[in-house]
C-alpha positions, 0 to 999 in steps of 0.5 A: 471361709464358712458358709452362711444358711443363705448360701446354702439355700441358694445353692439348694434354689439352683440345684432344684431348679435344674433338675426339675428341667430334666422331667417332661411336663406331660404324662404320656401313656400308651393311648396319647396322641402326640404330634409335632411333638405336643401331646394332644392327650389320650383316647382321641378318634380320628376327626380330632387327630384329622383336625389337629393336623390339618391346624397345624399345617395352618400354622406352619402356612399352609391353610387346611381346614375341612369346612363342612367336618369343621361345621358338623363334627365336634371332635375336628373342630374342637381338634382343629381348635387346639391344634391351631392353638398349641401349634401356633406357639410353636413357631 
């Protein structure tokens, strides 16, 4: 039984798309700050990574959230932000 183009594209469709699973869909390099194993993207200071891991205990149910660096510091709470983002759909 001879194969038709189609099958053969087919097969080439699936092959593709198993191998592309095999690669991760971000680029870590030396400087990212990767928690909870979600990469939060390099050359962050300390009130971003403070903010990410306190939105993150509040995703897993445990409220945390420094008010007043929330208030007053841009990098908690933008990383707060997306810490409680990316966090939150983890579950």
């Amino acid at each position: 039984m001879m194969k038709s183009n189609k099958d053969y594209l087919i097969y080439a469709i699936i092959l593709f798309s198993l191998l592309g699973g095999c690669t991760p869909s971000y680029d870590l390099t030396k400087d990212s700050f990767v928690y909870q194993g979600i990469n939060f993207g390099s050359n962050r200071n300390k009130n971003f990574k403070l903010g990410v891991k306190d939105a993150c205990s509040t995703a897993d149910g445990i409220y945390t959230k420094d008010h007043k660096k929330f208030n007053s510091n841009e990098s908690y709470r933008v990383g707060w932000k997306l810490g409680r983002l990316k966090c939150k759909g983890k579950q």
